[in-house]
C-alpha positions as CSV (number, residue, x, y, z in Angstrom):
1,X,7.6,-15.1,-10.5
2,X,6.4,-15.3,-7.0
3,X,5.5,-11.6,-6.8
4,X,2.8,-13.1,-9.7
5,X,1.9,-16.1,-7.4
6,X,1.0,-13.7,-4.8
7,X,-1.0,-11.5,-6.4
8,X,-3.1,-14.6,-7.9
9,X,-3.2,-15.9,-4.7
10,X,-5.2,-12.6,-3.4
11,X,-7.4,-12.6,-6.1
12,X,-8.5,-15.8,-5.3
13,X,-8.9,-15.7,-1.8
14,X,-10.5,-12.1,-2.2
15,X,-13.0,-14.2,-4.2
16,X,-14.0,-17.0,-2.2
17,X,-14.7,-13.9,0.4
18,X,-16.5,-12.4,-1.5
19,X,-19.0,-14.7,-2.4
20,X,-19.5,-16.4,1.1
21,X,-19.6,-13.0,2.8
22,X,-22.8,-11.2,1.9
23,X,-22.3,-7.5,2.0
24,X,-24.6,-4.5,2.6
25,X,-27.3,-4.5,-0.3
26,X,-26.7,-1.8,-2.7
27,X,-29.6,-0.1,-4.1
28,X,-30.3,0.3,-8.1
29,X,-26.8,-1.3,-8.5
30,X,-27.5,-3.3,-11.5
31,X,-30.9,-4.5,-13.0
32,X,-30.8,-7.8,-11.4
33,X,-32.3,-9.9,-8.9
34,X,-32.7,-8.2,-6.1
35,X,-30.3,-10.1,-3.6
36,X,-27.7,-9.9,-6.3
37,X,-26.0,-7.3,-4.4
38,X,-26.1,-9.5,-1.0
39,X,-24.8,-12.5,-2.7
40,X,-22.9,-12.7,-5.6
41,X,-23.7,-15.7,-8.3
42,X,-20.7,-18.2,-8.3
43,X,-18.7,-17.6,-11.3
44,X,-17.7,-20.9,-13.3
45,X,-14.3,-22.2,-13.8
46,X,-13.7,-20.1,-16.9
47,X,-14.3,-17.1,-15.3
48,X,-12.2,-17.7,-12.6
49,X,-9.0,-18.1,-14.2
50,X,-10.0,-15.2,-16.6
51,X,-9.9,-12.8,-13.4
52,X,-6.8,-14.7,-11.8
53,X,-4.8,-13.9,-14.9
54,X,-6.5,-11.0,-16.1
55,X,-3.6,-8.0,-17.0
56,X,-0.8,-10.5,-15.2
57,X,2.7,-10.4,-17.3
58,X,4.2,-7.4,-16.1
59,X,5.5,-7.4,-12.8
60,X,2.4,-9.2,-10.7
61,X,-0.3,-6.9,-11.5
62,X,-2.2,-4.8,-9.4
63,X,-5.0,-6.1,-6.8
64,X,-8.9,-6.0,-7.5
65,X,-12.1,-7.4,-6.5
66,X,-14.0,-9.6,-8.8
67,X,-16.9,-6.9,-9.0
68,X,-14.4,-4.7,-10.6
69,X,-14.0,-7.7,-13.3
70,X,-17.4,-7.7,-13.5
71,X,-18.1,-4.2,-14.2
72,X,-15.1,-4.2,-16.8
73,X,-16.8,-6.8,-18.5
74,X,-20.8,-5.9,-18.3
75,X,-20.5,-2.3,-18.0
76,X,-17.6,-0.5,-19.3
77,X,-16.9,2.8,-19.5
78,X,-13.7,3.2,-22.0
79,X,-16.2,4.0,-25.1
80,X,-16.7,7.6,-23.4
81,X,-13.2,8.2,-21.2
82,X,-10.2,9.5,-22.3
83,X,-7.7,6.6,-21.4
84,X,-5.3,7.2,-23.9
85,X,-4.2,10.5,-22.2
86,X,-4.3,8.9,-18.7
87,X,-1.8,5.7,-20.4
88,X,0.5,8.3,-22.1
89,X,0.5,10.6,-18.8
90,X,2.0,7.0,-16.9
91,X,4.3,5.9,-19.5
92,X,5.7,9.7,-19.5
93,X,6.1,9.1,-15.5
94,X,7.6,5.3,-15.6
95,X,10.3,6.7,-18.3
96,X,11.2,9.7,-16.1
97,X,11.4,7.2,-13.1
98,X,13.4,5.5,-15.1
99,X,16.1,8.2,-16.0
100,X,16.1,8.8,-12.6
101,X,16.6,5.5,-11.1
102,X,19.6,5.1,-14.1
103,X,21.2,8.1,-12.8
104,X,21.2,7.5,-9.4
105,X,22.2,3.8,-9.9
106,X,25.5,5.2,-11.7
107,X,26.5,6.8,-8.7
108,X,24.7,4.6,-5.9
109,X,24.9,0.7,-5.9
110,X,23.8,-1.9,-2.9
111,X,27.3,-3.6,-3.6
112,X,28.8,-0.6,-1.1
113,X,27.2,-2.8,1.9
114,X,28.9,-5.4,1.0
115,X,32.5,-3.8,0.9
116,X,35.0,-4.1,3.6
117,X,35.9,0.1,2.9
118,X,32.2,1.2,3.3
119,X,32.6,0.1,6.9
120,X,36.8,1.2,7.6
121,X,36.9,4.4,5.1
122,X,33.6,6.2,5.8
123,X,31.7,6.6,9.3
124,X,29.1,6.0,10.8
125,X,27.3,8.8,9.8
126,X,28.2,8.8,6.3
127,X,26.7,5.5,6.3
128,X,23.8,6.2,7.6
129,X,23.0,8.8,4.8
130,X,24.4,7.2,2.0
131,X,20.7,5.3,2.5
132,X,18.9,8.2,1.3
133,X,19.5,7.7,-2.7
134,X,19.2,3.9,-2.4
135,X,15.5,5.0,-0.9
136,X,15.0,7.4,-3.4
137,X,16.4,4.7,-6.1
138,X,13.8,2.2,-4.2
139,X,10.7,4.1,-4.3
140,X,11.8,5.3,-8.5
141,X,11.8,1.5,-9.2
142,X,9.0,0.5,-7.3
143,X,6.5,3.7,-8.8
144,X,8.3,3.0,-12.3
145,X,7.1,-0.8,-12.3
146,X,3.4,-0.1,-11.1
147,X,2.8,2.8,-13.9
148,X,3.9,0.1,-16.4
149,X,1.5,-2.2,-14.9
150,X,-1.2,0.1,-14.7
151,X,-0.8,1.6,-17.9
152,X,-2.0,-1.7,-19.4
153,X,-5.1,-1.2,-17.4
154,X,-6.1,2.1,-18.7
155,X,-5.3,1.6,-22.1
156,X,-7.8,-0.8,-22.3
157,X,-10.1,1.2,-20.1
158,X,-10.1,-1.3,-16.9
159,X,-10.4,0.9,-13.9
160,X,-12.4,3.8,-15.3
161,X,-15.3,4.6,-13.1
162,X,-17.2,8.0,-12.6
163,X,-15.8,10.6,-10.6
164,X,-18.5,10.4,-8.5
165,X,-18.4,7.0,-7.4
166,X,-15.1,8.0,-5.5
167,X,-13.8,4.6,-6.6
168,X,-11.0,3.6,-3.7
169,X,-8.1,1.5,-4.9
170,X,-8.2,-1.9,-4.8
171,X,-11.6,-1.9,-3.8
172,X,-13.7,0.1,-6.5
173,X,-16.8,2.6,-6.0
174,X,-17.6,3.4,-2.6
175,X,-20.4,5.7,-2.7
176,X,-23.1,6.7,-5.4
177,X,-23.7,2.9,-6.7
178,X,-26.6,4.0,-8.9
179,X,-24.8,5.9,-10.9
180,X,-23.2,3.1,-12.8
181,X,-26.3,1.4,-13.4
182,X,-27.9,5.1,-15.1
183,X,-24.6,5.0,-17.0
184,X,-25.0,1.4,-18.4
185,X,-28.9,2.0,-19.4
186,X,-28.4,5.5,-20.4
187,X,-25.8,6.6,-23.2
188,X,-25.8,10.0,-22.9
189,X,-25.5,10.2,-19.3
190,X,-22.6,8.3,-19.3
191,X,-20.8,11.2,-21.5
192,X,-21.7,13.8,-18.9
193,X,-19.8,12.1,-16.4
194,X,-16.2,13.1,-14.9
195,X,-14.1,9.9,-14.7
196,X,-10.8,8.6,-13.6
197,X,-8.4,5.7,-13.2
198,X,-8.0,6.1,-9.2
199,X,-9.1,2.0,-8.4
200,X,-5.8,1.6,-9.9
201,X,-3.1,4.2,-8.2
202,X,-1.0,2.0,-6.1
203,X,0.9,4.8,-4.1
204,X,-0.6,7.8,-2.6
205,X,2.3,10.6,-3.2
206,X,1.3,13.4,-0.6
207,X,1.4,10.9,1.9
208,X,4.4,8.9,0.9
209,X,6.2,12.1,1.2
210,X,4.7,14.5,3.6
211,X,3.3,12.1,6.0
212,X,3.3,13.1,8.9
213,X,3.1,10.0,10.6
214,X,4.5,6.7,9.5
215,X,0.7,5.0,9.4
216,X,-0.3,7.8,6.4
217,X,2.6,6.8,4.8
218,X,1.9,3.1,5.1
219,X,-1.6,3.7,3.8
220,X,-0.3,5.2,0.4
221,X,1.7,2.5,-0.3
222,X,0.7,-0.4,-2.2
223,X,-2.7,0.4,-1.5
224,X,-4.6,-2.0,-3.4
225,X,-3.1,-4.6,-1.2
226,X,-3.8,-2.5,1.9
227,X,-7.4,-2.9,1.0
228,X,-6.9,-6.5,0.6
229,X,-5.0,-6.8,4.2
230,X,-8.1,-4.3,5.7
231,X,-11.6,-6.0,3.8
232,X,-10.4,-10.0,4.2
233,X,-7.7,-10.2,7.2
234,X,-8.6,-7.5,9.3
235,X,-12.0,-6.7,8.9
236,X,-13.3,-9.8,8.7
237,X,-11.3,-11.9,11.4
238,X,-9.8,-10.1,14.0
239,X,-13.5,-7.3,14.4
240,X,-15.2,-10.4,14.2
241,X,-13.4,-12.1,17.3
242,X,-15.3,-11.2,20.2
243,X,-12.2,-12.3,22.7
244,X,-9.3,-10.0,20.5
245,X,-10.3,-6.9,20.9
246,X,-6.8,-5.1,21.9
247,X,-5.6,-2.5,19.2
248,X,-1.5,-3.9,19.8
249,X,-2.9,-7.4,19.3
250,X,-4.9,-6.6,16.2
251,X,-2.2,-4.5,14.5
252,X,0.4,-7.4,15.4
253,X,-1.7,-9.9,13.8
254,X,-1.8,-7.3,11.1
255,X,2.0,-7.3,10.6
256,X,2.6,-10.8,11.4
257,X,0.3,-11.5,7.7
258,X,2.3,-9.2,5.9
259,X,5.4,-10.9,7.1
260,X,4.8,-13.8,6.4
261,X,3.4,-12.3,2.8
262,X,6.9,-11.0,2.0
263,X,8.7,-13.6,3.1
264,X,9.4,-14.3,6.9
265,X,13.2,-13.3,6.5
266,X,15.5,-11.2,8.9
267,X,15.4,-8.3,7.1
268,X,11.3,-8.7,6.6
269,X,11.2,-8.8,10.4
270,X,13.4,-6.1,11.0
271,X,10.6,-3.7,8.8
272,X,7.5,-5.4,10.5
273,X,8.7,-5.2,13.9
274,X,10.3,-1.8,13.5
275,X,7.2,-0.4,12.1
276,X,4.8,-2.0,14.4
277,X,6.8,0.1,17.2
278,X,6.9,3.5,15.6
279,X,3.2,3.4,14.6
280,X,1.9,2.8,18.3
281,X,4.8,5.3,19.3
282,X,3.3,7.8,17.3
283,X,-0.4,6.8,19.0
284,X,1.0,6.8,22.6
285,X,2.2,10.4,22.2
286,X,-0.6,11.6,20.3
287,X,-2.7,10.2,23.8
288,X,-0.2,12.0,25.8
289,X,0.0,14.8,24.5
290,X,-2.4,17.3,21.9
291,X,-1.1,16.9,18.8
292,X,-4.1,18.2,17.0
293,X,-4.6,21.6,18.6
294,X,-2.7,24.8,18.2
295,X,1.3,22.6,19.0
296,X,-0.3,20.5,15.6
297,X,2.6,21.9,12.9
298,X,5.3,20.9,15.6
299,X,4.0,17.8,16.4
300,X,3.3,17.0,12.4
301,X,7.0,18.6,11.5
302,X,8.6,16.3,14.4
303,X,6.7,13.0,13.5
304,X,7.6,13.6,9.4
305,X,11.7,13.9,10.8
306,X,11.3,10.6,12.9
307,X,9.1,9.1,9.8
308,X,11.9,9.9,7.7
309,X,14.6,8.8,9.6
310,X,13.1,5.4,10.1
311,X,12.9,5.2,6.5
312,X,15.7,5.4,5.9
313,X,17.1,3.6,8.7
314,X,15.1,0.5,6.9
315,X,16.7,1.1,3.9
316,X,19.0,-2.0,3.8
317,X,16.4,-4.7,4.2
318,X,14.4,-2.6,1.4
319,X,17.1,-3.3,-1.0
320,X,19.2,-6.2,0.2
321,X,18.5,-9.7,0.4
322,X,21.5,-11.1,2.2
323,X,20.7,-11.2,5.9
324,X,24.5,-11.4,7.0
325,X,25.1,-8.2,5.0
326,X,22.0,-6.4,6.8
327,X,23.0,-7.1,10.1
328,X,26.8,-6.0,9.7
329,X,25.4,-2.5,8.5
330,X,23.2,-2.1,11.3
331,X,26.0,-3.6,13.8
332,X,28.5,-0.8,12.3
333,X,25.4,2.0,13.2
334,X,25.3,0.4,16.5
335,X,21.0,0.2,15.9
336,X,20.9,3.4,17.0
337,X,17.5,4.1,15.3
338,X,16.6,0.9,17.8
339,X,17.9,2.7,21.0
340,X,16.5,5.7,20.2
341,X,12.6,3.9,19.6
342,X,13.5,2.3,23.0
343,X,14.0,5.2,25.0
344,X,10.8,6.9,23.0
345,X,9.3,4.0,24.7
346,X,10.9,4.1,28.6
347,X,9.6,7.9,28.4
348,X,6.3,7.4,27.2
349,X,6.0,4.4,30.1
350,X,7.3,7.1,32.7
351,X,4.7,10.0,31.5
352,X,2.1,7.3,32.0
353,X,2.9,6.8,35.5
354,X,3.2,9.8,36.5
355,X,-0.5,10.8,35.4
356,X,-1.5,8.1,36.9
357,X,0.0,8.5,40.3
């Protein structure tokens, strides 16, 4: 239940930004007033709980702005998009996620980390890749319960904007506002238009996978409430602070809210903190060194290998709860993924002096 609170939670405070933070007119949005799109008409009671609740049941939902509710409701587009296909295509993927995650499950359980033999029968190395279907497993049941959630979306057409709006998850159109506007007063433009269901793709695959760095592979994940983090507690607080203007600070504040979003546990820390360090790691040495220019695929193929490994060295506190457990696994890998992030950090420190001298 509380992954439901949560997500009702950013709806409403998404909303109560919304409408006292004017945004950037948008021209020919909708035939309205014309400072509707620079402030927003307060909704009434009714229509708040309609959009706090709206497609909550399974799981917690997925994360979107009230304009999206708004669009769903005053101009919707399911009359002339194919979203039966697009549901069909996501149940076909949550089923396969779901064999998968079965299979690997009857092999692979989180009880090993609790047994007194995973830590006396098997080394350290052995323990240290027996993360990597317990990742896989995490990701299957994590994709597996979004496409479920999302598939309730489509089939009802919620999400469905023109291709060429480039809608953005979480957030919507970002570009080409008029055209929704020609589509709602024009009928037969609407069935010359390309759309799809991308407002509503939580993960972003090519990142999650290839990378390279751990900060592409944070932004394809659970990107709706990414947008959330970015448009209402970065955007708006920390750029607005004149007297913050450090990128360490910001991105700490940054990972302090989504601590204490999950849950300000030991494990939950351990991830924050963990990922806070790798992600400025990965800036220091791109500043040190160019990683763009003709050394690019090394430096891309050697940032994917530490990506990965840190993944799955933060496989425990992805997949279980009990802190006592987590630390005992990481005490019996001596938190070697820890030492080696420290001395990443001692050399970068050196290299810095040294051009500066």
């Amino acid at each position: 239940m509380i992954g439901i609170f949560q997500i009702i939670a950013l709806r409403l405070v998404g909303l109560a930004c919304e409408l006292s933070i004017p945004e950037k007119p948008r021209s020919n949005y909708r035939e309205t007033t014309p400072n509707e799109a620079e402030v927003m008409p307060v909704p009434e009671a009714v229509d708040i709980l309609a959009y706090a609740y709206y497609f909550i049941g399974i799981h917690k939902g997925t994360y979107y702005r009230w304009r999206i509710f708004q669009d769903h409701l005053n101009a919707p587009f399911s009359s002339v998009g194919d979203c039966r296909i697009v549901t069909e295509e996501k149940i076909k993927k949550a089923i396969l996620c779901a064999v998968g995650y079965m299979m690997l499950r009857s092999r692979f359980n989180t009880h090993m980390y609790e047994e007194n033999r995973f830590y006396t029968h098997f080394g350290t190395d052995y323990r240290y890749l027996f993360n990597i279907p317990l990742l896989l497993m995490f990701y299957l049941n994590t994709e597996m319960i979004a496409l479920l959630g999302t598939a309730v979306c489509t089939e009802s057409g919620f999400g469905l904007y023109p291709v060429k709006c480039a809608p953005l998850p979480g957030s919507g159109p970002s570009t080409h506002y008029s055209v929704i506007n020609l589509i709602t007063k024009t009928p037969d433009a609407a069935s010359e238009q390309e759309y799809n269901v991308q407002m509503l793709n939580s993960f972003e695959i090519e990142k999650l996978i290839l990378g390279p760095k751990m900060k592409d592979t944070m932004r394809g994940w659970d990107m709706s409430i990414r947008y959330w983090y970015w448009a209402y507690a970065y955007r708006k607080f920390i750029k607005a602070n004149k007297q913050v203007r450090q990128v360490l600070v910001e991105s700490a504040f940054s990972f302090m809210l989504w601590t204490l979003w999950c849950g300000p546990s030991i494990p939950q820390i351990i991830i924050s903190t963990t990922l806070w360090v790798i992600i400025h790691l990965e800036s220091e040495y791109s500043a040190l060194y160019d990683t763009e220019g003709s050394m690019k695929l090394p430096w891309d193929i050697g940032f994917s290998i530490m990506r990965m490994f840190c993944l799955l060295y933060l496989t425990p506190c992805f997949v279980v709860d009990d802190t006592g457990v987590v630390l005992r696994y990481y005490n019996s890998i001596y938190w070697m993924f820890h030492i080696i992030l420290f001395v990443l950090m001692f050399i970068a420190v050196i290299i810095f002096k040294s051009r500066g001298d």
